[in-house]
N, CA, C and O atoms as a GROMACS GRO file, in nm:
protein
  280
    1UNK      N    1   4.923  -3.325   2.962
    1UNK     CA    2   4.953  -3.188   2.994
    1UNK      C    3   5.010  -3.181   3.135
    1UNK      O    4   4.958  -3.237   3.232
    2UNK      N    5   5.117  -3.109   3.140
    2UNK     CA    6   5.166  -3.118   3.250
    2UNK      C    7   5.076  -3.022   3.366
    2UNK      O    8   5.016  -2.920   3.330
    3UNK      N    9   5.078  -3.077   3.530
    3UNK     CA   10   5.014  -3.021   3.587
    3UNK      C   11   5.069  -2.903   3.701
    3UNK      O   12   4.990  -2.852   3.781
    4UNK      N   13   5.200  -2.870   3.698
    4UNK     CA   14   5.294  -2.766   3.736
    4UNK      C   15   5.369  -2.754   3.630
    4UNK      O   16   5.382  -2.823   3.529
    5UNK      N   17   5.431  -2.625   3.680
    5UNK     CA   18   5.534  -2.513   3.601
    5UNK      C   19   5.657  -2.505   3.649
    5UNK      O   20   5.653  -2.497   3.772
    6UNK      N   21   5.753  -2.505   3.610
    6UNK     CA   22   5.891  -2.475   3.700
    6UNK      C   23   5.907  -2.324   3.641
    6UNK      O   24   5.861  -2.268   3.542
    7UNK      N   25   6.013  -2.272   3.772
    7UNK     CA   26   5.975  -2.155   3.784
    7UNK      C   27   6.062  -2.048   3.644
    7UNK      O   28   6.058  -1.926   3.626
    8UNK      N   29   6.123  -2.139   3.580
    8UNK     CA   30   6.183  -2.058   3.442
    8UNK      C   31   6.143  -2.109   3.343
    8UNK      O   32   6.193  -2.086   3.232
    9UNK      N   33   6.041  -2.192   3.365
    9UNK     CA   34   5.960  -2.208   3.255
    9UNK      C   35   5.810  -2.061   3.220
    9UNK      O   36   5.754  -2.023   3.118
   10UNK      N   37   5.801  -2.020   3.370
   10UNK     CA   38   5.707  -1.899   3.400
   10UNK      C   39   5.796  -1.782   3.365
   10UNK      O   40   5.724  -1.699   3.309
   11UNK      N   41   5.871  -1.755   3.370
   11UNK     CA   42   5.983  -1.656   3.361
   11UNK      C   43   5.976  -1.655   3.164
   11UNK      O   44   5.974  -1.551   3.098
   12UNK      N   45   5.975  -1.741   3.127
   12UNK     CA   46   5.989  -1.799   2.968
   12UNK      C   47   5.828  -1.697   2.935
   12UNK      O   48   5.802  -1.629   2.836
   13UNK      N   49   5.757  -1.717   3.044
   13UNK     CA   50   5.634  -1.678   2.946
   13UNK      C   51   5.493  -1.797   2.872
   13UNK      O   52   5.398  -1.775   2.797
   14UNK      N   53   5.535  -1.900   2.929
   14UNK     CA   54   5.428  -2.002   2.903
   14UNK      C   55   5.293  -1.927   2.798
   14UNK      O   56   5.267  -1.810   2.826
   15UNK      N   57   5.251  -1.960   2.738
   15UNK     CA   58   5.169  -1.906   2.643
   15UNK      C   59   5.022  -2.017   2.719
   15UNK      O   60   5.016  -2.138   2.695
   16UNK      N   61   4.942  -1.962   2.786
   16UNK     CA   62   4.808  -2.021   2.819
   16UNK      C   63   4.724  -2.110   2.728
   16UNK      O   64   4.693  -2.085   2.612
   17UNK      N   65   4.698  -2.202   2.790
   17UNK     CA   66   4.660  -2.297   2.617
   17UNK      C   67   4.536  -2.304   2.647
   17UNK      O   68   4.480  -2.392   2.582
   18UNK      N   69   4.452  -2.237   2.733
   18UNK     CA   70   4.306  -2.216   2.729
   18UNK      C   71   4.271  -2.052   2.702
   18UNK      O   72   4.166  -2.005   2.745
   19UNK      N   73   4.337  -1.996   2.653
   19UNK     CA   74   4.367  -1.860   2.601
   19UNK      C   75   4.238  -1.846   2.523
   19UNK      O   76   4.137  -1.785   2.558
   20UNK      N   77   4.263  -1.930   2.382
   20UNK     CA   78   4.186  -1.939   2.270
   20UNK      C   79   4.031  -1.964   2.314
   20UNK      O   80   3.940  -1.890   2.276
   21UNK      N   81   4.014  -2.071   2.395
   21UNK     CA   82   3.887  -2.156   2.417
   21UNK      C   83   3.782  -2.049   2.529
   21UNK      O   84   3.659  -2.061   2.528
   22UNK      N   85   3.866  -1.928   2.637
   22UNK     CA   86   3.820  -1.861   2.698
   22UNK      C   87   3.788  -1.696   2.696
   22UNK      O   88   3.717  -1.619   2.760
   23UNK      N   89   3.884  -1.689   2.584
   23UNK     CA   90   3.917  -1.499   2.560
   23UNK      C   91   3.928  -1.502   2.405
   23UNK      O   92   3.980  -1.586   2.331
   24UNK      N   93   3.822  -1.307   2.359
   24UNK     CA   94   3.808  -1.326   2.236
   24UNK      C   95   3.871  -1.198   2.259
   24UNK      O   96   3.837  -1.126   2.353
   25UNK      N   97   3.967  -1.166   2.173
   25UNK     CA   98   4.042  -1.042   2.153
   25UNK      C   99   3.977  -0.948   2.064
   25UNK      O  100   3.971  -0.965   1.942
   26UNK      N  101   3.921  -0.839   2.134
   26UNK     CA  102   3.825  -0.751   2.051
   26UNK      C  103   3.915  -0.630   2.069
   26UNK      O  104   4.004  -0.618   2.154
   27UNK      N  105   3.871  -0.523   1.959
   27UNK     CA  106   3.952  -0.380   1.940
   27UNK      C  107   3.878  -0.256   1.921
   27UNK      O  108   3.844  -0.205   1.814
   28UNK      N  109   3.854  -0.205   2.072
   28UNK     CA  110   3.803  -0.088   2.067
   28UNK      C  111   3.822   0.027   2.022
   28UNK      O  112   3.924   0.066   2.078
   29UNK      N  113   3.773   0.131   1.932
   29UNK     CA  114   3.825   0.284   1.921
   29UNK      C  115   3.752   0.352   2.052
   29UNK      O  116   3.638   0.335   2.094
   30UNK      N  117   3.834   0.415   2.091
   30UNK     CA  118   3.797   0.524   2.208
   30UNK      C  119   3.866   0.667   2.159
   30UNK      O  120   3.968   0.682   2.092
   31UNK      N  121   3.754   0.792   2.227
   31UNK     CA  122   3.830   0.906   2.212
   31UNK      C  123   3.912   0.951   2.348
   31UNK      O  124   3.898   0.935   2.469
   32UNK      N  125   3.996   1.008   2.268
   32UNK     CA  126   4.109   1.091   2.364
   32UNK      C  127   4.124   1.104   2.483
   32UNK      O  128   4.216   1.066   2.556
   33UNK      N  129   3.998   1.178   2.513
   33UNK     CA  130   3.941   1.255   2.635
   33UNK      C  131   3.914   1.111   2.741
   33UNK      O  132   3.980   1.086   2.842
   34UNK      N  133   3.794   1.023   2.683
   34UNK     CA  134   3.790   0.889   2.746
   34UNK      C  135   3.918   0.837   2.800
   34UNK      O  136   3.954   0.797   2.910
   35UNK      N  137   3.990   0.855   2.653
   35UNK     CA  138   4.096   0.755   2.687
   35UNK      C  139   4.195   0.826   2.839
   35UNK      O  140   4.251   0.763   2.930
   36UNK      N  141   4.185   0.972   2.817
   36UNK     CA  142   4.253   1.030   2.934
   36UNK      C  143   4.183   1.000   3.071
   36UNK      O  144   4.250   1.018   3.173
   37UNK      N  145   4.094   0.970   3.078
   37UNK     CA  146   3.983   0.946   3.213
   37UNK      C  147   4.038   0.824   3.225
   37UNK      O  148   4.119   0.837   3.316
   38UNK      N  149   4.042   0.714   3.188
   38UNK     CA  150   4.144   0.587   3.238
   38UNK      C  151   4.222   0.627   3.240
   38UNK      O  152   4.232   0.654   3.359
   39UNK      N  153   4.351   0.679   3.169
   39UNK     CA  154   4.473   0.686   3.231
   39UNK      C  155   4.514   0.777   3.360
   39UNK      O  156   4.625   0.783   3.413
   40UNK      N  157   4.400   0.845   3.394
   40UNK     CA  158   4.401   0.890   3.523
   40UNK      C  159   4.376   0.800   3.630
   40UNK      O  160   4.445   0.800   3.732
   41UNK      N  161   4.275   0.722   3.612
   41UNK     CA  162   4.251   0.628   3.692
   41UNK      C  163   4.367   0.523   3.696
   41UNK      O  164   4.378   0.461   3.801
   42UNK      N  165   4.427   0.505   3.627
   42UNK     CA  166   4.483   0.417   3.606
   42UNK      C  167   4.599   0.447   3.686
   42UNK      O  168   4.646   0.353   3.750
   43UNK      N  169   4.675   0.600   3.698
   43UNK     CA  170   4.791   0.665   3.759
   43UNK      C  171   4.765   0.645   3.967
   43UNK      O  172   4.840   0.635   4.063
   44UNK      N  173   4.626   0.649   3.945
   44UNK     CA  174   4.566   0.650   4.092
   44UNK      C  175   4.557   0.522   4.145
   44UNK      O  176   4.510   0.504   4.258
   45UNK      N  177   4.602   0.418   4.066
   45UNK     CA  178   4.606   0.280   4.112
   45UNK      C  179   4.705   0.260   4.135
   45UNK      O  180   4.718   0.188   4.234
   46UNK      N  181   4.817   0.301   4.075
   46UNK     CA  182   4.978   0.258   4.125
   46UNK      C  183   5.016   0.268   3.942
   46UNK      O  184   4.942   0.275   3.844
   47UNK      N  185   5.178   0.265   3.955
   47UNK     CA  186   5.280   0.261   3.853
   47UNK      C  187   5.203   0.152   3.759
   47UNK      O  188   5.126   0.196   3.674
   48UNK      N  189   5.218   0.011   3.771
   48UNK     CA  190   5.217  -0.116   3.680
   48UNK      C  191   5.066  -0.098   3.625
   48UNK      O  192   5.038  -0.155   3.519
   49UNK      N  193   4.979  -0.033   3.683
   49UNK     CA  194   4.823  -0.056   3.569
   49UNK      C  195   4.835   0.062   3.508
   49UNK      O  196   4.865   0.178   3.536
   50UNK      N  197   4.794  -0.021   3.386
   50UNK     CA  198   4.770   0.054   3.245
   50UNK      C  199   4.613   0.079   3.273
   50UNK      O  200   4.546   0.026   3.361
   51UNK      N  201   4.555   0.210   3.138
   51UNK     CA  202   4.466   0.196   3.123
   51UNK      C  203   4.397   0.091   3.081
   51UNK      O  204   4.286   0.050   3.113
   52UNK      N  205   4.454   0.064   3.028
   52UNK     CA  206   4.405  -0.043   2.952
   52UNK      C  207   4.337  -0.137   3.071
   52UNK      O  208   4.215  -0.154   3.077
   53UNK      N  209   4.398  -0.175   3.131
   53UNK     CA  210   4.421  -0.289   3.284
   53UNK      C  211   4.220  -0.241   3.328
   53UNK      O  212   4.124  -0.318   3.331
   54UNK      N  213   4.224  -0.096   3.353
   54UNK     CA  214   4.148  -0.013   3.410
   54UNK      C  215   3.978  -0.033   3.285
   54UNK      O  216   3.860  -0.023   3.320
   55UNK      N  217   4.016  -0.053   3.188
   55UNK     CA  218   3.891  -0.083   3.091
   55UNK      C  219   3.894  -0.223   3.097
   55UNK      O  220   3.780  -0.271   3.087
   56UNK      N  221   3.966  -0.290   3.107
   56UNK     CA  222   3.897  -0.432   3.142
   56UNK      C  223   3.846  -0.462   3.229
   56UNK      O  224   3.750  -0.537   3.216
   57UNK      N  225   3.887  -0.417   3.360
   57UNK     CA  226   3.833  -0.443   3.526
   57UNK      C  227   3.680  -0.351   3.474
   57UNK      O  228   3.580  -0.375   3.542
   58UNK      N  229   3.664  -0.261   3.369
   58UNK     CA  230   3.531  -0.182   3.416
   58UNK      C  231   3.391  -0.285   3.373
   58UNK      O  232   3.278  -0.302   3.418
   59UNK      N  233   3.477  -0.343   3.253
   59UNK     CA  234   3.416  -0.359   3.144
   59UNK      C  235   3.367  -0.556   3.236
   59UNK      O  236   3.250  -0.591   3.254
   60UNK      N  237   3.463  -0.622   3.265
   60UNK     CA  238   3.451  -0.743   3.339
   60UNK      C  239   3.338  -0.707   3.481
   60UNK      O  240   3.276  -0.792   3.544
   61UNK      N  241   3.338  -0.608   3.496
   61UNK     CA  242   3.243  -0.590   3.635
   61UNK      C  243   3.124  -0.547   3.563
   61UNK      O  244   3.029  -0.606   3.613
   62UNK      N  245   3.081  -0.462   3.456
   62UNK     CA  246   2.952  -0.434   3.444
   62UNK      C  247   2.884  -0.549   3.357
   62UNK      O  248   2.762  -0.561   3.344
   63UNK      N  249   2.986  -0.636   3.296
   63UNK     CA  250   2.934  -0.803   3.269
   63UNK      C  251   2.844  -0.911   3.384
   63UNK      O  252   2.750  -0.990   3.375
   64UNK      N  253   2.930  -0.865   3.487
   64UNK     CA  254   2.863  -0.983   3.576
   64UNK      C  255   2.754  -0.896   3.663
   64UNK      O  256   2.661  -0.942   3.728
   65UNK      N  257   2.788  -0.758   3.647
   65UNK     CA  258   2.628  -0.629   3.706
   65UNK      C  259   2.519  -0.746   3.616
   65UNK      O  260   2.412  -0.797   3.650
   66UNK      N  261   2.603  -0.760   3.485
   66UNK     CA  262   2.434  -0.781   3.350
   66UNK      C  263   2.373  -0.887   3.396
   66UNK      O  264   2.252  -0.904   3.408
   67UNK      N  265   2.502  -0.991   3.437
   67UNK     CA  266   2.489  -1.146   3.462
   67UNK      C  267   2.357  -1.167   3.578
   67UNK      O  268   2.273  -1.256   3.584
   68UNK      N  269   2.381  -1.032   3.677
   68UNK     CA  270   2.317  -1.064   3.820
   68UNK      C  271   2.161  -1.049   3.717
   68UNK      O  272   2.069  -1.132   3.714
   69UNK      N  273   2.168  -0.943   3.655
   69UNK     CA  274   1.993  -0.920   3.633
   69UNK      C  275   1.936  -0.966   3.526
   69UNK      O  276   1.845  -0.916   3.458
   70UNK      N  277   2.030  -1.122   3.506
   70UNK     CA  278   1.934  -1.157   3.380
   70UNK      C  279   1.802  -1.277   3.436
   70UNK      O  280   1.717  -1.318   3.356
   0.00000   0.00000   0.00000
């Protein structure tokens, strides 16, 4: 496995090959209203974050809150 990237090979989009082995792609329903409370937050962070961006950062921090008090 190679151990650098050239830089249009990153541009290409390299597909992470520890993707699979580290991240499980789960699919939340949320309502509306929720969903509008991130995308506010999300407007208050700058242009490029999504809500979406904004439920993972919440959701990755109250993981490692759990982590501290186990």
């Amino acid at each position: 496995m190679k151990a650098e990237f050239t830089l249009d090979e990153l541009k290409r989009g390299i597909k992470n090959p520890f993707y699979e082995k580290l991240n499980r792609e789960v699919i939340v329903s949320i309502r509306h209203e929720d969903y509008a409370v991130f995308s506010d937050v999300a407007k208050l962070n700058g242009e490029k974050v999504t809500p979406e961006d904004v439920m993972r950062r919440c959701l990755a921090d109250y993981a490692k809150l759990l982590q501290e008090h186990e």
